[in-house]
Backbone as CSV, one residue per row, in Angstrom:
resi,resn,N_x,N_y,N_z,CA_x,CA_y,CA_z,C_x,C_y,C_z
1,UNK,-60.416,67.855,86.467,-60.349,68.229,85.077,-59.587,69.543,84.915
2,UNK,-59.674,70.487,85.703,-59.464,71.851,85.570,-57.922,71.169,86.021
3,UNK,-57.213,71.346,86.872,-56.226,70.631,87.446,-55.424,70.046,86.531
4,UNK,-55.856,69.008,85.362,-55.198,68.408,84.316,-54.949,69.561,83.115
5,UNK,-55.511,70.166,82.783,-55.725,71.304,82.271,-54.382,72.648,82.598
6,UNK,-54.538,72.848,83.781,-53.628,73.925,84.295,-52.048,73.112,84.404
7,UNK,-51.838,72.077,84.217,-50.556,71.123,84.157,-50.760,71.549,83.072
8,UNK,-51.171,70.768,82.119,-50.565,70.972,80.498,-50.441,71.975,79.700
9,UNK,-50.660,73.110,80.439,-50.791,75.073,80.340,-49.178,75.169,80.622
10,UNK,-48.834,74.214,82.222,-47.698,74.859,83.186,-46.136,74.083,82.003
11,UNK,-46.510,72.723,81.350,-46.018,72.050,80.629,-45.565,72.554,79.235
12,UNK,-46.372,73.090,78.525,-46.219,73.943,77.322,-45.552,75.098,77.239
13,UNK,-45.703,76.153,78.828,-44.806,77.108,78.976,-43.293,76.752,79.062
14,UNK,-43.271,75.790,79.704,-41.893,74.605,80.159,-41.802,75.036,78.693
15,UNK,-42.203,74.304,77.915,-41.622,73.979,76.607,-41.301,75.478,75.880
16,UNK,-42.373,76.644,76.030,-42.228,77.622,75.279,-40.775,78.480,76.026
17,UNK,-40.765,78.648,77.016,-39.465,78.944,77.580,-38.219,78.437,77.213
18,UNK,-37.899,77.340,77.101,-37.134,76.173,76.495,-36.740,77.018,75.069
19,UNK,-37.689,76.938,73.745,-37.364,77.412,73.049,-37.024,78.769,72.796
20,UNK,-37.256,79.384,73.508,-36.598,80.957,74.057,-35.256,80.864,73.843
21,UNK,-35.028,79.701,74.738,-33.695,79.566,75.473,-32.626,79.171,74.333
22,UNK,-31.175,78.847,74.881,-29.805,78.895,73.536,-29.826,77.202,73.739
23,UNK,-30.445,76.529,74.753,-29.898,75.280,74.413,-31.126,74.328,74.422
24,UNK,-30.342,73.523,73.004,-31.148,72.571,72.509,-31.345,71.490,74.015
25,UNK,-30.665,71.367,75.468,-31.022,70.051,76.258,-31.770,70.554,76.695
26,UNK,-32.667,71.996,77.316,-33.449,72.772,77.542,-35.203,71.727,76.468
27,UNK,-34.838,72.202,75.430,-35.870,71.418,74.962,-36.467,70.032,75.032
28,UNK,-35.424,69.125,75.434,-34.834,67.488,75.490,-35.464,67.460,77.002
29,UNK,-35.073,68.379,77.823,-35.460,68.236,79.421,-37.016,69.035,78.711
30,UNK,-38.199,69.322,78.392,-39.815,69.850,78.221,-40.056,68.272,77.948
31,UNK,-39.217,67.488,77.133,-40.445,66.441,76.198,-41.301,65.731,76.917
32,UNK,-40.218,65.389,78.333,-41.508,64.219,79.273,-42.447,64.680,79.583
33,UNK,-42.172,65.670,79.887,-43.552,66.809,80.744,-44.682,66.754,79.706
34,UNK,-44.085,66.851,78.232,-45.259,67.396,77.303,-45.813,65.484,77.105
35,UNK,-45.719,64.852,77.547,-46.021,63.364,76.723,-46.505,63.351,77.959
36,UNK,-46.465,63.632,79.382,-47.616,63.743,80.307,-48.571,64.176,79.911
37,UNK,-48.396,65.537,79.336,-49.445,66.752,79.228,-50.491,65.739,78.537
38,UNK,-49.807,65.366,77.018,-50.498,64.203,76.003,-51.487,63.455,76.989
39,UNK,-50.607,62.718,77.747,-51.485,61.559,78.537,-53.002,62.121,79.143
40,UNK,-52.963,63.377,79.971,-53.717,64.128,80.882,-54.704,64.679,80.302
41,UNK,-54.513,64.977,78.756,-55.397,65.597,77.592,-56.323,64.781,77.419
42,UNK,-55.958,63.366,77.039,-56.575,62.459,76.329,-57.676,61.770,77.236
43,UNK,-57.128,61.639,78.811,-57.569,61.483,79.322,-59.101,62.438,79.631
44,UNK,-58.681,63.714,79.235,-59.920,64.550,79.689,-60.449,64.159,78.547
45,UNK,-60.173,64.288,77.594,-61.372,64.171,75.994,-62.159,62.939,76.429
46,UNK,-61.558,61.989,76.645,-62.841,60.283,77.150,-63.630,61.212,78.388
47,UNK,-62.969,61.978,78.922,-64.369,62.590,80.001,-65.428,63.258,79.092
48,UNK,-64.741,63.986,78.409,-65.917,65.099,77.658,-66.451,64.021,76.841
49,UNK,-66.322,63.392,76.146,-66.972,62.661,75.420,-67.977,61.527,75.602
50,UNK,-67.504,61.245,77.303,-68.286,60.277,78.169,-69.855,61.236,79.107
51,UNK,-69.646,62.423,78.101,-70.689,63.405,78.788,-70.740,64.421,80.152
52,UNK,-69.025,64.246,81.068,-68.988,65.192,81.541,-68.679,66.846,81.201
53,UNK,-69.484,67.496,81.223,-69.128,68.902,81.092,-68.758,69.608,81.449
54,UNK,-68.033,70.674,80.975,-66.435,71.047,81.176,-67.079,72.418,81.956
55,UNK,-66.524,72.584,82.897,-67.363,74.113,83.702,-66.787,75.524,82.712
56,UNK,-66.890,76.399,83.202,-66.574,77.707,82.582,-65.364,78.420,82.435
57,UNK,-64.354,77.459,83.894,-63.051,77.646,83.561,-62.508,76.646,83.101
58,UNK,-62.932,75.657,83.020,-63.001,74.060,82.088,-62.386,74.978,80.476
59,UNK,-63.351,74.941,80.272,-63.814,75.936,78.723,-62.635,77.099,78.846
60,UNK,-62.259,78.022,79.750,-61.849,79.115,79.886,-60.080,78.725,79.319
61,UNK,-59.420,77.920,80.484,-58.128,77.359,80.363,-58.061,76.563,78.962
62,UNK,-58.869,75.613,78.175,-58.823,75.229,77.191,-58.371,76.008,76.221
63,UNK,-58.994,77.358,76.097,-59.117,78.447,75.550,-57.346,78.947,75.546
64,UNK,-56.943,78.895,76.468,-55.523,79.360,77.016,-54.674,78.526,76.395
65,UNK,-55.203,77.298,76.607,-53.640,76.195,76.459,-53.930,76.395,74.565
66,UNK,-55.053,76.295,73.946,-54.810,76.508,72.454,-54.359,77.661,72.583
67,UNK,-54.012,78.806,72.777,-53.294,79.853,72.596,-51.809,79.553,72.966
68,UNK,-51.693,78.941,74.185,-50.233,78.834,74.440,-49.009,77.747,73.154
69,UNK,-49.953,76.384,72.621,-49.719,75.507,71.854,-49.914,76.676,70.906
70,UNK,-50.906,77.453,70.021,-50.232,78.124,69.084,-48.953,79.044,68.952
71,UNK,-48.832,79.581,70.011,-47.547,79.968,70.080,-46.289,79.207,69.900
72,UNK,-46.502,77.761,70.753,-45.458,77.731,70.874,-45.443,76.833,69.744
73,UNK,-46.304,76.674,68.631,-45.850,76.032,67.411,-45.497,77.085,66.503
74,UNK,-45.361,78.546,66.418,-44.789,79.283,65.945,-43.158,79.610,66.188
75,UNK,-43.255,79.194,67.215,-41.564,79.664,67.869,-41.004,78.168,67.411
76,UNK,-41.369,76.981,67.266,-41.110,75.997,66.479,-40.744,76.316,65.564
77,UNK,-41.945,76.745,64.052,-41.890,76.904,62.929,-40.711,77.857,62.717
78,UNK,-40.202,79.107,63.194,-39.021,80.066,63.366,-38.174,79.415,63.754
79,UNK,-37.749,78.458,64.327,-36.262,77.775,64.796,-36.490,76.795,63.838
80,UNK,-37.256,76.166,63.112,-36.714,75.272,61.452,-36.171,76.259,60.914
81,UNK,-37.177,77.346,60.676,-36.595,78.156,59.379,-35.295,78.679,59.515
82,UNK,-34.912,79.347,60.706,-33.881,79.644,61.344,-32.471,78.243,60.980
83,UNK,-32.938,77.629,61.149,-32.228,76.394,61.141,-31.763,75.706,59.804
84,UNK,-33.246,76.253,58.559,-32.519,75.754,57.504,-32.173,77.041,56.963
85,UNK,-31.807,78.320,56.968,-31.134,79.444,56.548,-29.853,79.308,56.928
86,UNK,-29.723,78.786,58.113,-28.213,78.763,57.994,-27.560,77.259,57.276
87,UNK,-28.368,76.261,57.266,-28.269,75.420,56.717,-28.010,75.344,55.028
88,UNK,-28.659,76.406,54.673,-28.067,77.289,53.259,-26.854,77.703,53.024
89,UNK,-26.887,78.768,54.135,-25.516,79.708,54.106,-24.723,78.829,54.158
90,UNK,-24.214,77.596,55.297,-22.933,76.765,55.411,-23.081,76.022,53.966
91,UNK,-23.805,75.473,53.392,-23.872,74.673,52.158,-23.269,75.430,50.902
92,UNK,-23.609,77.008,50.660,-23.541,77.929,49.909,-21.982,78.131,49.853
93,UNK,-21.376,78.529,50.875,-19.944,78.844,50.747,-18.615,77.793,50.434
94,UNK,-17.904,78.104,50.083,-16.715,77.277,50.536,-15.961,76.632,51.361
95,UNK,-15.487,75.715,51.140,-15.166,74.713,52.245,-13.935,75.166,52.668
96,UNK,-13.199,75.216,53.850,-12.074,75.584,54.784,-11.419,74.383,55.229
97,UNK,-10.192,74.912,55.174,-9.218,73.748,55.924,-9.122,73.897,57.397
98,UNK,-8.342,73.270,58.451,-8.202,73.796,59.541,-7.611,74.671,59.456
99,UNK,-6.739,75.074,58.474,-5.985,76.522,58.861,-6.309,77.343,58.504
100,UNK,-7.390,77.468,58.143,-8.710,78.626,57.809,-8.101,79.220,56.212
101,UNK,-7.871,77.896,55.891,-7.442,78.550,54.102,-8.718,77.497,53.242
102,UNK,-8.757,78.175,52.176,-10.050,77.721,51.324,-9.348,76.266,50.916
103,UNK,-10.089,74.829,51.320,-10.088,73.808,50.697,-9.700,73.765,49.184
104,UNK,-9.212,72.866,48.533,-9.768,72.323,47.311,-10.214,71.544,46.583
105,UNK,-10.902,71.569,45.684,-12.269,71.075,45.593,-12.395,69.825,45.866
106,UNK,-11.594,68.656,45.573,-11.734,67.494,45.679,-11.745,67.140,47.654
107,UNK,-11.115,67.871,48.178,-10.906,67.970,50.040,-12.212,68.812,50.174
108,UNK,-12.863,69.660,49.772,-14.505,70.224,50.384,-15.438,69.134,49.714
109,UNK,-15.478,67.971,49.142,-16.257,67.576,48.961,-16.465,66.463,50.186
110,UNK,-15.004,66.281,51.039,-14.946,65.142,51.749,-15.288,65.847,53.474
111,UNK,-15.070,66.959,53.534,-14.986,68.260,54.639,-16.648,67.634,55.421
112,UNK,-16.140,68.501,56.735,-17.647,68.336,57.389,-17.243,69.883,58.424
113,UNK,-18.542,69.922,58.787,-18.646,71.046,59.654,-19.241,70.576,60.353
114,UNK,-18.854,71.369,61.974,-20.417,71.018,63.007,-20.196,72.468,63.939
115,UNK,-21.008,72.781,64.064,-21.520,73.881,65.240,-22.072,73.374,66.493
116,UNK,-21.523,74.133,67.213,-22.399,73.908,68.780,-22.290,75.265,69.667
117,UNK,-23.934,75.402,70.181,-24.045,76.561,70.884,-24.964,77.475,70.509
């Protein structure tokens, strides 16, 4: 139990590191790990619920991994927001040609942008 526990601690950091990090395949390479973690969780809850009890570092690491999952659903919530601010800003301005001269209007309506990095 403790063992399944300290994986899905080691799994979530995977993931919280990841989002640290500049690249989105960083995150793409956490997901399997975390849909283990899922598996290993669920698995312990049918224990606890089947009446084995969780020892003191049972309880202790639990304690940890909800701290680590709150975090790392904050550093989530900051890379949307992050994500739709600039998603503003590019929407907000004017559209560009390739030769870095301002579109007109009927050509920025047809325009696309993409970023990478």
């Amino acid at each position: 139990m403790l063992a399944a526990i300290k994986q899905a601690r080691e799994r979530v950091q995977a993931l919280r590191l990841a989002l640290e990090g500049p690249s989105a395949e960083e995150i793409g390479a956490a997901l399997p790990g975390l849909q283990e973690a899922v598996h290993d969780l669920e698995t312990l809850e049918q224990e606890l619920r089947a009446g084995r009890a969780a020892s003191y570092d049972g309880r202790r690491e639990v304690q940890f991994l909800k701290n680590d999952l709150r975090t790392a659903g904050r550093l989530i919530e900051h890379g949307v927001a992050f994500c739709q601010g600039w998603a503003r800003l590019l929407g907000a301005g004017p559209s560009y040609t390739s030769s870095g001269q301002p579109a007109e209007p009927a050509a920025a309506a047809q325009a696309t942008l993409s970023l990478r990095g």
